[in-house]
C-alpha positions in Angstrom: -25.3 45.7 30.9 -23.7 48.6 31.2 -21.8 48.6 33.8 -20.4 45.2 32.5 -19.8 47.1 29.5 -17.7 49.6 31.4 -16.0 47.5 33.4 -14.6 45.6 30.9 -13.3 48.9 29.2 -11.4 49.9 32.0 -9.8 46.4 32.2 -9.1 46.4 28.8 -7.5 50.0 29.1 -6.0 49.1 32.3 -3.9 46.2 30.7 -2.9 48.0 27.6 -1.8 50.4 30.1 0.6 47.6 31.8 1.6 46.7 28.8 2.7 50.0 27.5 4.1 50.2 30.6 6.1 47.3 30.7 7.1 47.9 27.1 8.7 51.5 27.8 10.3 49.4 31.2 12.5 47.3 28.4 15.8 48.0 27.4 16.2 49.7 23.8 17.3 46.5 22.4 14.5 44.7 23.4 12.1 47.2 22.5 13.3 46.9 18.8 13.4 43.1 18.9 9.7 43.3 19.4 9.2 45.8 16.6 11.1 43.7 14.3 10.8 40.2 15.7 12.8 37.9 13.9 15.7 38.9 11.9 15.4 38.5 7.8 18.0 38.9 5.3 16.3 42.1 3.9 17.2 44.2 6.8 18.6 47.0 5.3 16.3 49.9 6.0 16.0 48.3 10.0 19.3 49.9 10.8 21.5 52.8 10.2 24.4 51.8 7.5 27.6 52.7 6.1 28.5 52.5 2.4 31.3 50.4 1.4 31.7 52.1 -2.2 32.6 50.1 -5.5 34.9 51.9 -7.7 32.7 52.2 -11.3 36.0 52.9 -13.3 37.4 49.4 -12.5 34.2 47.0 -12.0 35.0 43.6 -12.8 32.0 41.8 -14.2 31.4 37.9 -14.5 31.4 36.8 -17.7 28.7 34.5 -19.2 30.5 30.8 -19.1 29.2 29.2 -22.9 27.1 27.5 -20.9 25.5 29.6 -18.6 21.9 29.1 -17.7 21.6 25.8 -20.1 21.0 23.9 -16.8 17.7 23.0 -16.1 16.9 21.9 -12.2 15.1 18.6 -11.7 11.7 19.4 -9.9 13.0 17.6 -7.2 16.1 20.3 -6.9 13.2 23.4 -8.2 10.9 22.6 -5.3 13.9 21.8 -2.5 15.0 25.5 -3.4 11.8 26.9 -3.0 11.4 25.1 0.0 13.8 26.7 2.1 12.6 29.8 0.5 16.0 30.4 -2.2 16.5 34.2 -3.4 19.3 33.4 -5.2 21.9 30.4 -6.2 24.8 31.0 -8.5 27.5 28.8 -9.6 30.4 30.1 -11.2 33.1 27.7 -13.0 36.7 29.1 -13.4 36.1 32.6 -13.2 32.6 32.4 -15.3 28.9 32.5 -14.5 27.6 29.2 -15.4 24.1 29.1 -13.4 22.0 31.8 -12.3 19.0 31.7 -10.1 16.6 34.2 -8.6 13.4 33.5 -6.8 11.1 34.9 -5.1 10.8 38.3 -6.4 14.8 38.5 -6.0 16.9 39.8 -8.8 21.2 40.9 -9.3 20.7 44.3 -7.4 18.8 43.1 -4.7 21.5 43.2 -1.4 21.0 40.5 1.0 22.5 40.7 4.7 25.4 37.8 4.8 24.7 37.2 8.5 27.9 35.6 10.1 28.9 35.0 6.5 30.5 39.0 7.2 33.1 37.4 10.2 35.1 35.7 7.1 35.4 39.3 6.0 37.2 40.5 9.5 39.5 37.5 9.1 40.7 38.8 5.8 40.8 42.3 7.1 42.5 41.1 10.1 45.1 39.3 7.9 45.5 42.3 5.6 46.0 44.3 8.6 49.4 41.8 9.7 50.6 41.8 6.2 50.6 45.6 6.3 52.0 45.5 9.9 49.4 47.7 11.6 48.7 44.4 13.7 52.4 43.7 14.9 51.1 39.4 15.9 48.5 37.8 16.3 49.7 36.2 19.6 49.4 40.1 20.7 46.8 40.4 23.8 44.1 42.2 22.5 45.0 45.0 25.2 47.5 46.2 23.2 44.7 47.4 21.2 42.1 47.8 23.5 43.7 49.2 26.6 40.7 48.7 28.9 40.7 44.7 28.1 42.3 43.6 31.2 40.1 42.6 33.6 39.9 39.4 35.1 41.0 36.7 32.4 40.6 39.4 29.9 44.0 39.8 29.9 45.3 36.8 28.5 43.0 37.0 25.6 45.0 36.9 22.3 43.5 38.1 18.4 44.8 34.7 17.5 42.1 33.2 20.2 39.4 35.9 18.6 40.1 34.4 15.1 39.6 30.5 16.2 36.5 31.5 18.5 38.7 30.6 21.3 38.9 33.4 23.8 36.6 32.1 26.7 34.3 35.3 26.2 30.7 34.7 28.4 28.3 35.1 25.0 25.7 33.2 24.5 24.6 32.4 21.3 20.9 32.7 21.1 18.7 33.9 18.2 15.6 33.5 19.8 15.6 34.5 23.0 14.3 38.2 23.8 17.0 38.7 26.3 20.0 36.7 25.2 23.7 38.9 24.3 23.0 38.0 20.8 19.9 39.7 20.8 21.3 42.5 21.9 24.1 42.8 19.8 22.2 42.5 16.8 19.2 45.3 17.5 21.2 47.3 20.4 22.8 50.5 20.3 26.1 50.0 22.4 27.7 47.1 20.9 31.3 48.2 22.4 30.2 48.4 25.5 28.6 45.0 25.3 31.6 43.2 24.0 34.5 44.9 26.1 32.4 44.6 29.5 31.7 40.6 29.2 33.7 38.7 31.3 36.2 36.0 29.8 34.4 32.9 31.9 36.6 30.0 30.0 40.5 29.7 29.7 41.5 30.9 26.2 43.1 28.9 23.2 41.8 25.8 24.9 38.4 25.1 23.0 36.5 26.2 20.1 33.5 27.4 21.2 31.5 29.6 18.1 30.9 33.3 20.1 29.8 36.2 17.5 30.8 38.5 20.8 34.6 37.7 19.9 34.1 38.6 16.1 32.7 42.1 16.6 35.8 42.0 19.9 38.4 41.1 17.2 36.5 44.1 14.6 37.8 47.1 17.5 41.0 45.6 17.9 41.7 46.2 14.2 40.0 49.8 14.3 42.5 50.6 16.9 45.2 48.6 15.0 44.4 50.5 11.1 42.7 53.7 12.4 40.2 53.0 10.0 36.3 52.0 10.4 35.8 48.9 9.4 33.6 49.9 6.3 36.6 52.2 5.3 39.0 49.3 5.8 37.3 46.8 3.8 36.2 49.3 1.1 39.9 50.3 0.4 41.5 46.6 0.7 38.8 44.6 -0.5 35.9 46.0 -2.2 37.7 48.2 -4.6 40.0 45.9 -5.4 38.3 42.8 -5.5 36.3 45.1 -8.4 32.8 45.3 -6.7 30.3 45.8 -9.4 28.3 47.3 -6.8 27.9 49.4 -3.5 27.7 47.1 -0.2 26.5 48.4 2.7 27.5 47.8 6.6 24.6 47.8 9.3 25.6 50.2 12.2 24.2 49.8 15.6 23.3 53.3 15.8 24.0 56.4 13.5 27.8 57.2 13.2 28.0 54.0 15.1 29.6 50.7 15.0 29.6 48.5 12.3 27.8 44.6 13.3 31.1 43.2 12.6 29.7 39.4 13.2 27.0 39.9 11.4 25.5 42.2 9.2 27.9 42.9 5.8 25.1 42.9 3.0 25.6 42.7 -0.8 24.2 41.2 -4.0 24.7 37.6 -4.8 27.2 38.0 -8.0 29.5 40.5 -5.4 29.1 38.0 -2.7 30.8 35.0 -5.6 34.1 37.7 -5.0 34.8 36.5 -1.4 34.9 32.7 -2.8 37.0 33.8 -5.7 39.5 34.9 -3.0 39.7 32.1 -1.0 39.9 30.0 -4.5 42.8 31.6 -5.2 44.7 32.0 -1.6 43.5 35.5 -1.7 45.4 36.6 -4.9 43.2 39.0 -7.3 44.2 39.3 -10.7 47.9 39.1 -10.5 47.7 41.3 -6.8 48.2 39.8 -3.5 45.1 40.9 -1.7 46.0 39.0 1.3 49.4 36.8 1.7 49.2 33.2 1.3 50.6 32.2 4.3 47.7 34.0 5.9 44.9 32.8 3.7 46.5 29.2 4.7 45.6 29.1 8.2 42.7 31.1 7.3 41.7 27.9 6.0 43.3 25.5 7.6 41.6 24.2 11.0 42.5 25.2 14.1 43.4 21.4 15.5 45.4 22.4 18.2 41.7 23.2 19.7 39.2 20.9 20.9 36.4 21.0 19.2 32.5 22.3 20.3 31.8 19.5 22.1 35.1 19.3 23.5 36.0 15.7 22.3 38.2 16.0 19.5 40.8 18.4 17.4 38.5 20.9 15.8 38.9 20.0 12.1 35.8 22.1 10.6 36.7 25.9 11.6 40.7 27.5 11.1 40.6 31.7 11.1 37.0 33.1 10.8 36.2 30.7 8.4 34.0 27.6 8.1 35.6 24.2 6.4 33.5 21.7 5.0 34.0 18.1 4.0 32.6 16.9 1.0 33.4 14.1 -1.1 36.5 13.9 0.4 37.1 17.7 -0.3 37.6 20.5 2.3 35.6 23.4 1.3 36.6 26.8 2.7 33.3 28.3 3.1 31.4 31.7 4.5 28.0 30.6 6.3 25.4 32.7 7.9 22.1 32.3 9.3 19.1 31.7 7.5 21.3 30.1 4.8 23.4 33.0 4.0 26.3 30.2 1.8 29.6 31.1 -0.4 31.3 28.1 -1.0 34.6 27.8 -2.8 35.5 24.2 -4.5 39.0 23.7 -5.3 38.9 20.9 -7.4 36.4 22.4 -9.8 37.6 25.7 -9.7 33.9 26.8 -8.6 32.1 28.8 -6.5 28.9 28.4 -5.0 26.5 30.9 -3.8 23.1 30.5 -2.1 21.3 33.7 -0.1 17.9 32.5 1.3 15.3 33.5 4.0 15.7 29.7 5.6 17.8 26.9 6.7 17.5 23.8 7.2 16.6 22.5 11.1 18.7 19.1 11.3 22.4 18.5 12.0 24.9 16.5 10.8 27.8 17.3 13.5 28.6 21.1 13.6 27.0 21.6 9.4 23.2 22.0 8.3 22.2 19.2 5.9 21.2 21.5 3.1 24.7 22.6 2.9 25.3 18.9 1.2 22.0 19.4 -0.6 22.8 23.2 -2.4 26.5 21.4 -3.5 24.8 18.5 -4.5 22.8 20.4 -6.9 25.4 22.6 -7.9 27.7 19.8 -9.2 25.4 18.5 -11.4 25.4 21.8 -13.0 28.9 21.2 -12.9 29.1 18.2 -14.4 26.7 18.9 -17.0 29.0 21.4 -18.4 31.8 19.7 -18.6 29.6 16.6 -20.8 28.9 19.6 -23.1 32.6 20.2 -23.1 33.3 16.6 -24.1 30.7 16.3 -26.6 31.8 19.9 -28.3 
């Protein structure tokens, strides 16, 4: 018996052994996947940061609509929420806070990481940038920039083909995968290196093709264009003022590092309503022209030139950065990031929508998640219920 006993000890220590040992035989990124497994929209003591600072003096705060929070959710629309695990969902009605919502022990100071919601962010940064001209075109190769970008088919890559997820770049977007780029980029340490050493494998400016690799590409091209980090950048141009009521915060890939320009810009729900106000209003703030309107056009206006994912038809659901939705025969310009990360602007309401979440729904309805219909669904019922208690005052 004991010898059995023994043996089994030293094949139990023997395999923790291999498996420390083929732990320590994984590269960092790896290594840290497995720490952390999936990612989750509360991240923000996972990684090293950089604070993108509000500016108290001039905070802009959303002002209670008559009707806020007079809404009350059918258990239907309560328990779909709560389904998909909901932290927060705000609607806001020309320029007011009509609805707000926090579950699951959330609350308005709570920051939540915006996943690829952050790449509408370097498109506006991006199109301050060629307003201010520090980016001289966007037809510009991004080796003007980036000297180094020139090898192979690298060379005929264009920031224009970086802002339609055009530019051929060999990423492949996996979330799950241990080894995939995506992976890497997202807990790895060396994100320049990744991005400016991947081969361009398809011809650019032919096909939309969604590649977070040529995001965080376009994020050093305007580094080297402004001279600025990008936290810097977007504090000074956007955050202040755009009136911030609160610090954001920009996940680094290492300390002093590089800001996870594709994914990881994370603020509270009422700051994230800002970025919808700005594409409500063609990028204007308060009488200031943020970014130009012929920008913020294309911005959102589909890339149709391209062909689409599947390489069928003219792409007519993605223009700079930015995601455009149809409903009831609307185009919504809209920021979208995993796990359900949402800020939807509705022009013909004057409204914004905002849902942060730990989940998203699994099915598709061509390149969109059906609960994308479902959170504007409910929101326009709040929508329309104030405007019956407009009528009836």
């Amino acid at each position: 018996m004991k010898r059995n006993r023994t043996r089994t000890l030293l094949l139990t220590a023997a395999a923790l052994l291999l498996t420390l040992a083929a732990y320590l035989c994984l590269p960092h990124y790896a290594r840290q996947a497995l720490i952390h497994l999936m990612p989750v929209i509360d991240d923000l003591e996972t990684f090293h940061r950089d604070t993108v600072r509000h500016a108290p003096a001039h905070v802009r705060l959303w002002p209670h609509a008559a009707a806020y929070n007079r809404s009350r959710l059918s258990p239907a629309d309560e328990a779909y929420l709560d389904s998909l695990h909901t932290v927060a969902f705000l609607v806001v009605s020309r320029d007011s806070l009509l609805f707000e919502s926090y579950r699951d022990g959330w609350n308005d100071t709570l920051t939540s990481n915006l996943y690829s919601a952050t790449k509408t962010i370097v498109g506006l940064l991006t199109g301050i940038a060629l307003d201010e001209g520090k980016i001289h075109s966007l037809d510009d190769p991004v080796s003007r920039y980036l000297p180094a970008y020139t090898r192979g088919r690298q060379a005929d890559v264009t920031l224009r083909h970086l802002l339609t997820m055009s530019g051929g770049m060999a990423w492949d977007e996996a979330y799950a995968s241990l080894f995939s780029v995506t992976t890497h980029g997202y807990y790895g340490d060396d994100l320049y290196d990744l991005v400016t050493q991947l081969d361009v494998t398809e011809a650019p400016g032919v096909q939309f093709s969604y590649r977070s690799g040529e995001t965080q590409l376009l994020a050093f091209a305007l580094e080297a264009a402004t001279g600025q980090t990008l936290s810097k950048y977007a504090e000074e141009k956007l955050w202040k003022p755009m009136q911030a009521e609160r610090d954001a915060y920009w996940l680094l890939d290492k300390a002093g590092g590089d800001e996870k320009a594709f994914c990881c810009f994370h603020t509270t729900a009422r700051d994230a309503a800002r970025f919808g106000r700005l594409l409500l209003r063609h990028g204007n703030w308060d009488g200031r022209q943020l970014v130009s309107t012929s920008y913020m056009d294309e911005l959102m206006r589909p890339a149709s030139y391209l062909k689409d994912q599947w390489g069928r038809d003219s792409l007519s659901y993605y223009g700079r950065q930015t995601w455009l939705f149809p409903y009831r025969g609307e185009v919504l310009p809209c920021m979208r990031g995993m796990l359900g990360q949402y800020i939807f602007a509705i022009p013909s309401r004057e409204a914004i929508v905002v849902r942060l979440g730990r989940k998203r729904h699994d099915v598709y309805e061509g390149p969109f998640t059906v609960d994308m219909t479902r959170y504007l669904d409910i929101a326009m019922k709040i929508l329309d219920e104030e405007n019956k208690d407009k009528i009836k005052g």
